[in-house]
Structure formats: structure tokens, C-alpha cells
BANULO-291674 format. One record per residue (C-alpha): residue number from 1; residue in one letter; x, y, z. Coordinates in pm, 1 decimal, decimal comma, padded with zeros to 6 digits, always signed. Layout:
SITE   nr  rest        xx        yy        zz
SITE  NUM     a         X         Y         Z
...
# end
This chain:
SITE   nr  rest        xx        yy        zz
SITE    1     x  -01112,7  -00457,3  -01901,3
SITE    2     x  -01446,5  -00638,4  -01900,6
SITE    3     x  -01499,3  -00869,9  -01606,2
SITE    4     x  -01213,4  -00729,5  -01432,1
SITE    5     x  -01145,7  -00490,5  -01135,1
SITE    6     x  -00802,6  -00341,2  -01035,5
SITE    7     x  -00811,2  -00244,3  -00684,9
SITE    8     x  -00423,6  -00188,8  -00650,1
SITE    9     x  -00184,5  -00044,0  -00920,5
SITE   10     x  +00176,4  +00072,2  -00926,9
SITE   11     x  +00369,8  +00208,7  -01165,4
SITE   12     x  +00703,1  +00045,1  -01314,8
SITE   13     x  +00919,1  +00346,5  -01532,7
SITE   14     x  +01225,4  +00148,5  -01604,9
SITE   15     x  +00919,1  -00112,3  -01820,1
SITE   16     x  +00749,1  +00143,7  -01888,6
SITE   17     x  +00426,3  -00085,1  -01745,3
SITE   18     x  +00155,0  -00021,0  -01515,6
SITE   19     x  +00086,1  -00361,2  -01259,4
SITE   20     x  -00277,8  -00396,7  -01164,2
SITE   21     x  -00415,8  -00667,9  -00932,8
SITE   22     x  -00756,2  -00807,7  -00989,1
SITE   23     x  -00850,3  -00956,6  -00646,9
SITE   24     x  -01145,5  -01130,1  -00757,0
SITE   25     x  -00929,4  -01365,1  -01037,8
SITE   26     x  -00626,6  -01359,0  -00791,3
SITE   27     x  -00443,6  -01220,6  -01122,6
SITE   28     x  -00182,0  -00912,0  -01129,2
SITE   29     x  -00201,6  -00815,4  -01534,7
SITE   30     x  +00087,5  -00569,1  -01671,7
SITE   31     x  -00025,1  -00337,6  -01900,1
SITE   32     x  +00201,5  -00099,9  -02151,2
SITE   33     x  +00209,5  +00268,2  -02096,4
SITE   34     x  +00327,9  +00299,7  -02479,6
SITE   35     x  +00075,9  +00107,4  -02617,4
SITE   36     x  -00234,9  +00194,1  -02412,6
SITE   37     x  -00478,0  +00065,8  -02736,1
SITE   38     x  -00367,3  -00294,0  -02703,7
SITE   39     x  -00618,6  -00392,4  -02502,7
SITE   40     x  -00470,4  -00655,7  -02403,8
SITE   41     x  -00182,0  -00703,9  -02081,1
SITE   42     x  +00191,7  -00763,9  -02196,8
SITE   43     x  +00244,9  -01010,7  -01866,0
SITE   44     x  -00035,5  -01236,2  -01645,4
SITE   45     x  +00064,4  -01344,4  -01314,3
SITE   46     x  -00133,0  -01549,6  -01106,6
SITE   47     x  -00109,6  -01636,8  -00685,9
SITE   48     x  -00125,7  -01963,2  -00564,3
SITE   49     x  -00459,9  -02154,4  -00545,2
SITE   50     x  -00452,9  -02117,6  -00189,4
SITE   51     x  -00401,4  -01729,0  -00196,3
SITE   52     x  -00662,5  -01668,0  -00508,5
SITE   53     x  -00942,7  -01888,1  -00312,2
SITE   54     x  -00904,9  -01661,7  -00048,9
SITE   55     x  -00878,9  -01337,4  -00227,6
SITE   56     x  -01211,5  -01469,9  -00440,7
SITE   57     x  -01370,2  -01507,1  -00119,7
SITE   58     x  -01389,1  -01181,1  -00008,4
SITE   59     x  -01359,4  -01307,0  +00338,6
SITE   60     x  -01005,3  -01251,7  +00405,2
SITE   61     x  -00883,3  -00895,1  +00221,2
SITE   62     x  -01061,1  -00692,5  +00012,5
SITE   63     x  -00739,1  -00627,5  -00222,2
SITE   64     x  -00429,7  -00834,6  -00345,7
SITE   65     x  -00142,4  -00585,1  -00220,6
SITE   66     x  +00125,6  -00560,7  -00481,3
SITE   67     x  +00507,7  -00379,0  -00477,4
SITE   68     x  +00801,9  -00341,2  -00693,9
SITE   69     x  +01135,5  -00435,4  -00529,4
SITE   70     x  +01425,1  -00456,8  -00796,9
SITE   71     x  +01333,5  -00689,6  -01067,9
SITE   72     x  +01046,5  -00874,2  -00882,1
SITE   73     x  +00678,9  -00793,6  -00813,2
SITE   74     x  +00597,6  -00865,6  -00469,6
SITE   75     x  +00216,7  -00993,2  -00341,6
SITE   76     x  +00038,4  -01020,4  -00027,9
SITE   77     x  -00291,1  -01214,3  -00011,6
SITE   78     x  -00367,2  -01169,1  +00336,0
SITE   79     x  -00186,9  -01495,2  +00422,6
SITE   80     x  +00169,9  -01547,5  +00602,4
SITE   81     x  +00317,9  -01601,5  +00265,5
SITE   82     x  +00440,7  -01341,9  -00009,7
SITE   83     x  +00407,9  -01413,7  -00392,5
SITE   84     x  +00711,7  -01327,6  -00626,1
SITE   85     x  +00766,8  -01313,2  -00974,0
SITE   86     x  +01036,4  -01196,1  -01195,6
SITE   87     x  +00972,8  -00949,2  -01418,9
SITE   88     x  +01198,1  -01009,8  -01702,2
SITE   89     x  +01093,2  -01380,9  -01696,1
SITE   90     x  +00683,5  -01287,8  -01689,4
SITE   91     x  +00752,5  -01020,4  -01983,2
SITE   92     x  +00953,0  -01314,6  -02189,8
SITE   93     x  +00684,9  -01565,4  -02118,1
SITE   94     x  +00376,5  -01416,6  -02202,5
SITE   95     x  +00136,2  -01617,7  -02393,4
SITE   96     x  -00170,4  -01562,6  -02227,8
SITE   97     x  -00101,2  -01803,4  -01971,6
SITE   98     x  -00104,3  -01693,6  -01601,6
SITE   99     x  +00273,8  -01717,0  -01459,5
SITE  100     x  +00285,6  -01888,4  -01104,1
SITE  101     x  +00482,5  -01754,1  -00846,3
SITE  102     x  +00796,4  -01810,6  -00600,7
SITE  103     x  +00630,2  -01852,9  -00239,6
SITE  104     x  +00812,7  -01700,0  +00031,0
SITE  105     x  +00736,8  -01757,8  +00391,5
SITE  106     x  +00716,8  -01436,3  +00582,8
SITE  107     x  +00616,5  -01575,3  +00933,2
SITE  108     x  +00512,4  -01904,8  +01059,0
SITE  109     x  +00274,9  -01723,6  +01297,9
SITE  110     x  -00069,5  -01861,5  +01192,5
SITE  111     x  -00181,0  -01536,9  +01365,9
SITE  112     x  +00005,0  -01292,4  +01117,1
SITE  113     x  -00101,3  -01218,5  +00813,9
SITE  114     x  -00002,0  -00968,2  +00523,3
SITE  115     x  -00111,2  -00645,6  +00427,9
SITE  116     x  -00013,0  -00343,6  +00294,3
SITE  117     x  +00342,4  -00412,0  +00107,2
SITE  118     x  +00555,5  -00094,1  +00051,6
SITE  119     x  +00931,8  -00094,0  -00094,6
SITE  120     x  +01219,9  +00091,8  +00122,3
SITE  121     x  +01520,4  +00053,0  -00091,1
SITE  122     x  +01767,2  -00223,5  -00210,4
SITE  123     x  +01601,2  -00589,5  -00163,3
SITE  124     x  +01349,4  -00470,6  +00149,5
SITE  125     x  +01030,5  -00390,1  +00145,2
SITE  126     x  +00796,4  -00312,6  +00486,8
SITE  127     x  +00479,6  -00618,5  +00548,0
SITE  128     x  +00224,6  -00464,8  +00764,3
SITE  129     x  +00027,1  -00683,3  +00988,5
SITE  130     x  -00331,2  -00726,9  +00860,2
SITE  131     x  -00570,1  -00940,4  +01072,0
SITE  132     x  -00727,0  -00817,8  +01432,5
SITE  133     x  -00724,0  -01111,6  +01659,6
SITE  134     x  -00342,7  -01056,7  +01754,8
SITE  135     x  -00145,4  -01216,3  +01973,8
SITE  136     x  +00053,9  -01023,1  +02197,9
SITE  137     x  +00310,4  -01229,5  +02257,5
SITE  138     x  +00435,8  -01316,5  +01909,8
SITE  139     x  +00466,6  -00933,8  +01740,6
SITE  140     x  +00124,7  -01047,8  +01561,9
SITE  141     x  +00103,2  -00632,9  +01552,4
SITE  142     x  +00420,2  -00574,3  +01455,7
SITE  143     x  +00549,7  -00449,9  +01121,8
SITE  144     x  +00831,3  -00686,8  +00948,8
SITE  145     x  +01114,6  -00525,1  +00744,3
SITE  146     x  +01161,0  -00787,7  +00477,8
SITE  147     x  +01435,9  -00912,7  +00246,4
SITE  148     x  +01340,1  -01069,2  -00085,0
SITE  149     x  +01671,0  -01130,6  -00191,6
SITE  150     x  +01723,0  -01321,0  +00180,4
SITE  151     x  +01367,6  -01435,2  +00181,7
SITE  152     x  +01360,2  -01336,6  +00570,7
SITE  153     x  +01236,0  -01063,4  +00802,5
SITE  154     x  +01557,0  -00872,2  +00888,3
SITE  155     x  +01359,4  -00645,7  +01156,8
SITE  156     x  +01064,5  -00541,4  +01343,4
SITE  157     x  +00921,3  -00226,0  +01409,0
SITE  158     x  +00724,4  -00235,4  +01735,4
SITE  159     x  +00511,5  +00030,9  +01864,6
SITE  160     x  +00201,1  -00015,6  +01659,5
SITE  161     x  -00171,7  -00051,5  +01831,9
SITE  162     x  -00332,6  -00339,5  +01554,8
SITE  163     x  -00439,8  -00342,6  +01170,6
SITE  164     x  -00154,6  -00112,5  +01021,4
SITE  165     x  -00171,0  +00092,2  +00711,7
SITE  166     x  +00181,6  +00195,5  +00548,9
SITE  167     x  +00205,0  +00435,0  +00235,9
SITE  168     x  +00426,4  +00508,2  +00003,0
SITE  169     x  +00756,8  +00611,3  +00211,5
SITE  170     x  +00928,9  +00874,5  +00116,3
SITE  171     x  +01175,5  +00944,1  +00389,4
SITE  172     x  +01363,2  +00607,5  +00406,1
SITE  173     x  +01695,0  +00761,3  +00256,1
SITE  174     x  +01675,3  +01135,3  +00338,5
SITE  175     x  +01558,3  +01140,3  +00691,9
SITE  176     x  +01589,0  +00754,6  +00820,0
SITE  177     x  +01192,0  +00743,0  +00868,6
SITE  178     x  +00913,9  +00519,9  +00801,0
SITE  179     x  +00577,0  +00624,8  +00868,4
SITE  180     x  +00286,1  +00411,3  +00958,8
SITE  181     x  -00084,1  +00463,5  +01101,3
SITE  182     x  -00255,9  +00218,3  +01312,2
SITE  183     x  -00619,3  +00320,6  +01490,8
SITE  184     x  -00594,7  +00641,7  +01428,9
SITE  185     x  -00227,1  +00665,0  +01578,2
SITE  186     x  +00095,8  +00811,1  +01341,1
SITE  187     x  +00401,4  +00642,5  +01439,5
SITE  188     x  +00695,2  +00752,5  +01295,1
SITE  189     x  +00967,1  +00495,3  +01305,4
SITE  190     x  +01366,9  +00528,6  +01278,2
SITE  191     x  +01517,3  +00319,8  +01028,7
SITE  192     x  +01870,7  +00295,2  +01259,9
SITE  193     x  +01707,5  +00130,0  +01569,5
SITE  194     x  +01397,6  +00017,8  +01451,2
SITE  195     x  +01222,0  +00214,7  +01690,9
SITE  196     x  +00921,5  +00496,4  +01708,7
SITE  197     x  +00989,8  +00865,9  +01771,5
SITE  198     x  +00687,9  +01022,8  +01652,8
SITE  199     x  +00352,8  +00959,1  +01780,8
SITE  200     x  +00086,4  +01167,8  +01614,2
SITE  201     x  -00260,3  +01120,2  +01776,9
SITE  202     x  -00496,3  +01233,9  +01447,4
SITE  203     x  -00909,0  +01198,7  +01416,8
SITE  204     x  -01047,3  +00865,4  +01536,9
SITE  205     x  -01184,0  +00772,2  +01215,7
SITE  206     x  -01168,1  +00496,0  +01000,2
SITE  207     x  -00945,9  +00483,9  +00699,9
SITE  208     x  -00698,7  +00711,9  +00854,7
SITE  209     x  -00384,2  +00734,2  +00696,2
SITE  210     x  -00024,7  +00899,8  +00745,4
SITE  211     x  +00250,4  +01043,5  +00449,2
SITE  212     x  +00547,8  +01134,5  +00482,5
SITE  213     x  +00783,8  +01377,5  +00280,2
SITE  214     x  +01089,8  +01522,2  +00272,5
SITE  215     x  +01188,7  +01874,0  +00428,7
SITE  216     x  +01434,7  +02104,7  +00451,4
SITE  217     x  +01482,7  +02085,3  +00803,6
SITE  218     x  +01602,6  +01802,0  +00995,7
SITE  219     x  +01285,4  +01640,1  +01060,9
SITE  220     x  +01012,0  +01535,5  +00798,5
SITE  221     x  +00660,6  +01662,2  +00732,9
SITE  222     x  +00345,4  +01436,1  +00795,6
SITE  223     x  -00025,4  +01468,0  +00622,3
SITE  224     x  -00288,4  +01265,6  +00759,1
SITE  225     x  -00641,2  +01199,9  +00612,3
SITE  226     x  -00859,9  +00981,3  +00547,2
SITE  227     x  -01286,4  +00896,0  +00476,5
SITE  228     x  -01308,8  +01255,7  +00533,1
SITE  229     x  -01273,4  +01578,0  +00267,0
SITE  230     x  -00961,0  +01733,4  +00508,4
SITE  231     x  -00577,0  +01685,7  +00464,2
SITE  232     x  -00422,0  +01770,9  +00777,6
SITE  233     x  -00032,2  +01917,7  +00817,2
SITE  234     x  +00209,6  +01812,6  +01052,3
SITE  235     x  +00520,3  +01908,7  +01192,8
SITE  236     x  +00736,7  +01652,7  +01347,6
SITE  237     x  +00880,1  +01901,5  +01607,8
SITE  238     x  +00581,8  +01979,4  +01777,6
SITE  239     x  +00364,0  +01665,9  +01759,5
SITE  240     x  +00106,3  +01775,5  +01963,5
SITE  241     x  -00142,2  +01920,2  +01728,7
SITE  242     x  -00151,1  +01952,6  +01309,5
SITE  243     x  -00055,0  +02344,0  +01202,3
SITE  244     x  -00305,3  +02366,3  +00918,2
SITE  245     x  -00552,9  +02193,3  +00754,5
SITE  246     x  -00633,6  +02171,2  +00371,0
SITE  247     x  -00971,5  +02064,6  +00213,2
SITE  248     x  -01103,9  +01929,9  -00109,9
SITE  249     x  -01446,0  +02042,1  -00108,8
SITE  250     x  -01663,1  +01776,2  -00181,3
SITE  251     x  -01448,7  +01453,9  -00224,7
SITE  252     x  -01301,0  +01213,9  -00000,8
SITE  253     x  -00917,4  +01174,7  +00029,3
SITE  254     x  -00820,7  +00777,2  -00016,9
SITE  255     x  -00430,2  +00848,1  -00096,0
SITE  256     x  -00130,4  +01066,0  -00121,1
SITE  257     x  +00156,1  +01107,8  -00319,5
SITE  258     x  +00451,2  +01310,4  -00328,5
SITE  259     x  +00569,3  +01474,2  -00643,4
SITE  260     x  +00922,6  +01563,3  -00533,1
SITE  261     x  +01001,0  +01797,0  -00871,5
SITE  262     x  +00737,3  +02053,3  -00748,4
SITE  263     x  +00716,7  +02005,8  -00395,9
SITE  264     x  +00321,3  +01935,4  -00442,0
SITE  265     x  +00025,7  +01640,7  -00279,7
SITE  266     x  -00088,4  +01460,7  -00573,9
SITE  267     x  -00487,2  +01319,0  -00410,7
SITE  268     x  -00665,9  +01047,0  -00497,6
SITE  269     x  -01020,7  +01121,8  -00422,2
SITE  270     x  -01379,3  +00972,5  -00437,4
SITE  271     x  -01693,1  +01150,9  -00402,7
SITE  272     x  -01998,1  +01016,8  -00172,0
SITE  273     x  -02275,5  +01213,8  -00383,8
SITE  274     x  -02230,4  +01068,3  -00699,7
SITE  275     x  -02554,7  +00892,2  -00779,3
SITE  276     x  -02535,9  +00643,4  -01128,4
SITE  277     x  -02848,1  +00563,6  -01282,2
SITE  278     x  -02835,0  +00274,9  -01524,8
SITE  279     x  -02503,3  +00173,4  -01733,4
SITE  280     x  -02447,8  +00502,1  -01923,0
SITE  281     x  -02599,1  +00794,8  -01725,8
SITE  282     x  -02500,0  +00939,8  -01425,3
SITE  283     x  -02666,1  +01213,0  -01149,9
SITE  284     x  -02459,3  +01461,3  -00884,5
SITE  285     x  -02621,5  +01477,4  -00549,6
SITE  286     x  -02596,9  +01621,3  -00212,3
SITE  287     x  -02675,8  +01485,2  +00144,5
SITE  288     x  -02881,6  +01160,1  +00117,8
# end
């Protein structure tokens, strides 16, 4: 869409809808997957004044981070506060005018703010901490398990180092895991006790990033990757060192996904030599 850029998508199959978040409008726009000629969004939400100032900025995230939990979409802004907004009620109401959300206070430490947002099942969803001047002695690094339908943080999960990126989890129900990378450290936490039991120390790189999926076996299996070409292999029971390592070639990994139905890595993936020239044309090229 013209003056518009999605930096964070996710997929709704019971509306058949894709939700896309526009950071620099401070918009999320839903947009049909049956009628993809429309053009046009079939729902416009909109975060608080507060939250889309700061998004516009550029100075506090780079991306509005958006989830599906139930019947609401959840957003973080890189504030203490999460947006929410029924579905049902945005799809009834559209009429080209932006729907305003419920606010709901995840912390009132001014030190905390939110990140990534990922659903784990029923009314919770994991906030990851965000921001880099934490304070130790309010869990300003800490993870929150939240509940929307409580609208309160119903635990923490401790053990991470500072800025905290969470994927897509895929282990919540089958093996009682969440996974979680923070300065190039994998923690793998149990859902029982809240606590890690993993630690998986990958490349000291930016971007890095942990998966999870589902095994066989009793533990789960962990790929980490990140600003680099490489997808690395983990297993759980001997954390010490990844088994193998896969490559793309030529592009960089930014994220996996799991497709369960054929046990296979779905990658996202940019590539550094691609050189545009102009509006319409494009060159390939290597090194510099």
C-alpha cells in the first residue's frame, strides 16, 4: 500500500485475515486473504497518541509488535502499556476510521518497556523486556507471562542477560518450554516453575535468535541464527555445542517457522548484495 510499511505481520486462519502494523502511522490494518484485489484493509486499528508519537519517532522501537490471543489483537509500542482490540468489534466497525484501543498496564516500572509479544495458549501471551538501561533490582530484564483476560503478569521468567528476543513458541504444550535469546545466550525456560534449564551459548552476533520445535524425544530441538547465512542445530541433551549446521547460500536468515505437517524450517531471508537502481530496475552484486 502506498505510503505504508508493514514491519510485523501475523496470520489469523479462523478470519481468514492477515494483521500488519505500520509503525510509522502507529496503525495495525487487516487485510483479507480471500479477497487479496481489494486493495483496501477490512479493519484499521490505531494505538494511543502517546504510543503512535513514539513509534513515529523512531526513537523508541523500530516496529509496533503485534499478537493474536483469542479474539483480541495484542500491541506493544515499546512503552509499559499493551494495546487491545477486539476483533469481532474492529471487523463490525469498519468504516475507514481507525479503532482505538483498550490500554492495559503491564508494569508500572518506568524502566520496563515492551517488546517482542508472542502467544502461549489460552489468555497468555509472553512480553519481553525491550530497553537496555535495566534495573537490576526490579526484573527490568525479566520476561512477564501475561494474562489479557486478567490484565496482569501472572509470572516471570528470570534468567535472561538484557534486550530479549522471543519467537514463535512452539513447545509450550508438548514439552513445557519457552525459548528465548538474549546477547547471544539461548535460555530455555520450563513452563511448570518458571525457571531456565537450557543455556545455549551460540555466536556473539547481533540479531541472534533461538526456535524451538517439537521432537520425538523427551526434550525439544533448538535452531539458532541470525545476521548471518547459517542455521545452526541443537540438541537439548548435550548443550554444549550445535550438531550441524545448515546454510542458505547467499541470504541472511531474519526468522523461522515451523511447519509441523512436514516436519520442515520455513526461512525468512534477506540478501546484502542486492543493489536497486532507480524505482523499477534492480542489479545483483557481490562483496562491496
Amino acid at each position: 500500500r502506498k505510503k505504508e510499511w508493514f514491519g510485523n505481520c501475523i496470520a489469523d486462519a479462523e478470519n481468514n485475515l492477515v494483521w500488519a502494523a505500520d509503525s510509522r502511522t502507529g496503525t495495525v490494518h487487516a487485510f483479507s486473504t480471500e479477497d487479496s484485489h481489494s486493495g483496501g484493509p477490512s479493519a484499521k486499528l490505531s494505538f494511543p497518541p502517546l504510543e503512535a508519537k513514539l513509534l513515529g519517532s523512531g526513537t523508541s522501537v523500530c516496529f509496533a509488535s503485534i499478537s493474536k490471543c483469542g479474539d483480541t489483537i495484542i500491541g506493544g509500542s515499546g512503552t509499559g502499556r499493551l494495546s487491545a482490540w477486539n476483533v469481532n468489534s474492529a471487523l463490525e466497525d469498519n468504516d475507514d476510521k481507525a479503532i482505538e484501543p483498550r490500554i492495559m498496564l503491564v508494569d508500572h516500572n518506568k524502566h520496563f518497556q515492551c517488546g517482542d509479544l508472542q502467544y502461549v495458549g489460552d489468555s497468555q501471551l509472553l512480553v519481553a523486556p525491550l530497553r537496555f538501561d535495566f534495573d537490576e533490582s526490579d526484573h527490568s530484564r525479566t520476561v512477564r507471562l501475561y494474562d489479557v483476560n486478567a490484565e496482569a503478569v501472572v509470572g516471570l521468567l528470570c534468567g535472561t542477560l538484557g534486550e530479549v528476543s522471543i519467537g514463535k513458541q512452539y513447545c509450550v504444550q508438548s514439552h513445557n518450554a519457552i525459548f528465548a535469546m538474549s546477547k547471544s545466550v539461548g535460555v530455555v525456560f520450563d513452563t511448570r516453575t518458571y525457571q531456565p534449564t537450557v543455556v545455549l551459548h551460540a555466536d556473539k552476533r547481533r540479531g541472534e535468535q533461538i526456535l524451538g520445535v517439537p521432537s520425538n524425544s523427551s526434550t525439544p530441538v533448538a535452531f539458532t541464527y541470525g545476521s548471518e547465512e547459517d542455521i545452526k542445530c541443537w540438541d537439548l541433551r548435550m548443550p554444549g555445542s550445535h550438531v550441524y549446521t545448515m546454510a542458505t547460500g547467499n541470504t541472511i536468515v531474519q526468522h523461522l517457522f515451523w511447519h509441523e505437517d512436514t516436519s520442515s524450517l520455513l526461512a525468512s531471508t534477506r540478501s546484502s548484495h542486492v543493489v536497486s537502481y532507480g524505482r523499477c530496475t534492480s542489479g545483483y552484486m557481490y562483496g562491496n
